[in-house]
C-alpha positions, 0 to 999 in steps of 0.5 A: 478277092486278092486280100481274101487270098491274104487274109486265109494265107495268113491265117492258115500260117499263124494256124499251122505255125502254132501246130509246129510250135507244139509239136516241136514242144512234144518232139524236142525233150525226147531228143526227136527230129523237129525239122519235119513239122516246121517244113510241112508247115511251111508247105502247107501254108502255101498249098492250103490257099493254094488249093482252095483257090483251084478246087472252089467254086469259079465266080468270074469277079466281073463289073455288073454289066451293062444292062436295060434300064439299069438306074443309079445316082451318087450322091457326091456334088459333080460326081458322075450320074448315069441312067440308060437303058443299057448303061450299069449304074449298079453301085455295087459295080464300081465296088468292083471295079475299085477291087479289080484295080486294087488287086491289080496293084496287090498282085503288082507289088506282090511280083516285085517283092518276090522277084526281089527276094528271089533275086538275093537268091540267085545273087547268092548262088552267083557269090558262092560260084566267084568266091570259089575261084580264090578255094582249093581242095582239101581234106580234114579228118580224112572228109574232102572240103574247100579250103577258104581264106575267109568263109565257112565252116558252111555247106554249100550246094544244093545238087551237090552239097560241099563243105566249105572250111576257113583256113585257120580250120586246118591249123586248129585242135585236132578235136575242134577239127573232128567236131567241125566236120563231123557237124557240118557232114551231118548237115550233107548227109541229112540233105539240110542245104536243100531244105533250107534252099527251099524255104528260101524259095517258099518265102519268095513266093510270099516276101509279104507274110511275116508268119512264113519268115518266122517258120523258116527261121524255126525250120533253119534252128530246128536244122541245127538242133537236129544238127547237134544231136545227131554230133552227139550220138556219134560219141562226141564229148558234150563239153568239147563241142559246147566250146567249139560252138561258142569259139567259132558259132559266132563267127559271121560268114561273108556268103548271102546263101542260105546255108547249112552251118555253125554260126547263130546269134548268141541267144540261139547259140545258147538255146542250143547248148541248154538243149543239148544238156536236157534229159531224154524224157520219155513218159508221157503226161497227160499236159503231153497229150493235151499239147499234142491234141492242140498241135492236131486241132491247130492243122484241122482248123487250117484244113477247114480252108479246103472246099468239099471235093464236090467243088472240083466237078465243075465240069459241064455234061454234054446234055447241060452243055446243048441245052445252054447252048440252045440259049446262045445268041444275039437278042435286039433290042433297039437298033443300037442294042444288042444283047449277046448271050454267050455259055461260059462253062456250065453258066450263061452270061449276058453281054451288052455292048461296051460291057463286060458279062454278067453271069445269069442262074437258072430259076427253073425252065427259061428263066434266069436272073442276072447276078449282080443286078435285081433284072430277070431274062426269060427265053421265049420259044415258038412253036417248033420249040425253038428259042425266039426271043428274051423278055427282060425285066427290070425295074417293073418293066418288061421288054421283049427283044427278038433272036436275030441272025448274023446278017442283022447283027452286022447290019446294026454294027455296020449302022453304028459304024458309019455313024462313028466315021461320020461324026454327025448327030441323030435327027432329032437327038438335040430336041430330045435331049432337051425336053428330056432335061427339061423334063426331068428339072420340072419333075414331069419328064415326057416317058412317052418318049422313052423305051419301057425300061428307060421310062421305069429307071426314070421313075425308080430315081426321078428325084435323085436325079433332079437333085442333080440337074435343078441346081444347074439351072435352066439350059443356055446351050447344047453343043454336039460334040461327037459320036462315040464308038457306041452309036450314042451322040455327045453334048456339051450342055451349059446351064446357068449354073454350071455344065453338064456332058451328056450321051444320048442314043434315039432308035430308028423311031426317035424313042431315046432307048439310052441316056447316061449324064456326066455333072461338070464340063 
């Protein structure tokens, strides 16, 4: 889910990016403010993921949940197999769980980097605040500034926007010194500080996209082209200020701040110069409309990521809100199963115990299908209309588990309980799990022995479970181990060829009603 997230991040940024590469295309021969596009872009590279995120459909990204007679085997030599009548060996499951713990670490290394880049942010902030110490006040052309041994001409600041000049300023030309201050408080009155303090703070919040870093690099030289046509219009002399861009643009500033001012690299510098000498256009032609049609198609493109506004209902009426209510319940299916059907919103979802809930949809009155596994539950009512009870069906088989109440919940609970505090073994679980192995290794298991919907997983994946359990050999010995918090017994089976761990649950008629199988010791 997480690189899904990414996958429509980046998209979105190459898609809006492109738009203010073509606008900026359009805006820039007639001498038109380019800020804007890169800003917006860079905004709505963030918000349109953003808000897909929120305004679409909530799907809980879940495991498949335990369920009755769920069946599964893996093909690899000693991995895990399981079967029970309550145990998920959906493969799709582990797809799940392998997601969920690779997002985990996604969302991991997304946080460092961004408290990484966030830190040099602050580390800037903090560098400006003790470097001023060593500055004083002045004035140049009548405009108040810092004064700095080494650092500037900048803009510093984001409430309160300062110039910040170096020494050798006060004793230069007294034109260079007009073009100097007339630059950088062009820069203060068109509030550029802040919006390059605020691309710095969009690209923490995604160090990890390279398409946002270019933006911000195009928003800072579209600042400082906007920069200099705006020194020009107030009747400064091209020549003049083309050499005083070269004299000291090239000069690096020792301040990490992203800041308003003179210095680019060479290449920009003179991308800069060429763009301050082009003519004004003012026609347009039809390759200017063709480019401006393709800069509105790029944002409608990346708009498409947005849901329809229907997806925002998401909210569940009173009526619908009593009538899944109705449902809600503890259901038994064997005195150590109980499924829980609990409301989540306007959704119902199935919980077995030890298991995490799977969400159920409606397949008309009652009825209901699990998500993420192929199993049907359908509410049975009595005569007054009241929900009694919950047929399940899986695996061609059907069971029916009755509603109880609270005092036979925490009866079953206190059950297995005791059981985990005294650590001994079922009657009977050893011999049952032994003829339930032999069984299977003979490919003649005894069903009468199990619960419906155990015997139906046995059959669906008898033979891959053989497959797994011939090779072994015959039994030599079973060791009981435990019981887990679950109420199941554990044991330690040696065969000829190598070991099995087993977990095996019997309800209170010796029927095995759960059994899941781990190859090697």
């Amino acid at each position: 889910m997480m690189f899904t997230w990414i996958a429509d991040l980046l998209v979105v940024s190459g898609l809006l990016g492109l738009s203010a590469l073509l606008l900026e295309r359009i805006l820039r021969p007639r001498h038109r403010p380019t800020r804007g596009p890169w800003l917006l872009a860079m905004l709505a590279s963030l918000l349109i993921p953003s808000l897909a995120s929120w305004m679409g459909p909530h799907t809980q990204a879940t495991r498949a949940p335990i369920v009755v007679a769920a069946a599964t085997s893996e093909p690899a030599g000693n991995a895990p197999h399981h079967w029970s009548s309550w145990v998920d060996l959906d493969a799709s499951s582990l797809g799940d769980e392998g997601s969920r713990r690779r997002d985990r670490f996604i969302a991991l290394l997304w946080a460092c980097s961004s408290a990484l880049t966030a830190s040099v942010i602050v580390l800037s902030g903090w560098q400006f605040r003790r470097q001023r110490r060593g500055w004083r006040l002045g004035h140049v052309c009548g405009v108040p500034v810092w004064i700095a041994p080494d650092a500037g001409p900048v803009v510093l600041g984001v409430l309160t926007p300062q110039i910040v000049v170096p020494e050798w300023i006060v004793r230069a030309p007294l034109d260079t010194q007009r073009c100097v201050v007339t630059h950088e408080q062009a820069h203060v009155e068109a509030g550029d500080s802040r919006l390059l303090t605020l691309s710095m703070i969009l690209v923490a919040l995604t160090p990890w996209n390279p398409l946002l870093w270019w933006q911000a690099r195009r928003l800072r030289v579209a600042i400082e082209v906007d920069c200099d046509r705006r020194v020009l219009n107030r009747g400064h002399d091209l020549r003049c200020y083309a050499k005083v861009l070269l004299q000291f643009g090239l000069r690096r500033s020792n301040l990490l701040s992203a800041v308003a001012s003179m210095f680019e690299s060479p290449s920009t510098l003179e991308r800069r110069i060429a763009l301050m000498t082009q003519p004004k256009r003012t026609r347009w032609t039809i390759a200017s409309a063709a480019v401006t049609l393709l800069a509105l198609g790029s944002v409608l493109a990346a708009s498409q990521f947005i849901p329809p506004p229907l997806a925002l209902a998401a909210a569940t009426s009173s009526a619908q809100a009593m009538a899944l209510d109705s449902y809600v319940g503890h259901y038994e299916f064997a005195s150590v199963t109980v499924l829980d059907i609990q409301r989540q919103q306007d959704q119902l979802s199935a919980v077995f115990p030890g298991a995490p809930g799977d969400l159920l949809a409606s397949h008309g009155a009652d009825e209901f299908r699990c998500k993420n596994v192929d199993a049907t539950i359908r509410f049975k009512r009595d005569p007054e209309g009241q929900i009694a009870g919950l047929s399940f069906e899986q695996n061609g088989e059907v069971t029916y588990a009755p509603r109880i109440a609270a005092a036979r919940l925490q009866a079953i609970q206190g059950k297995i309980a005791e059981r985990y505090r005294k650590q001994i073994a079922a009657p009977g679980s050893e011999a049952a799990l032994r003829r339930l192995i032999e069984g299977i290794q003979s490919g003649l298991p005894n069903y009468s022995e199990m619960s419906q919907q155990l015997a139906g997983g046995t059959r669906t994946m008898l033979q891959n479970f053989q497959s797994t359990m011939r090779p072994l050999g015959p039994i030599q010995s079973i060791n009981f181990k435990g019981v887990n918090k679950a109420g199941w017994d554990e044991y330690l089976v040696k065969h000829a060829q190598g070991d099995a761990r087993w977990q095996i649950a019997l309800d209170d008629k010796d029927v095995i009603v759960g059994a899941l199988v781990h190859a090697g010791s």
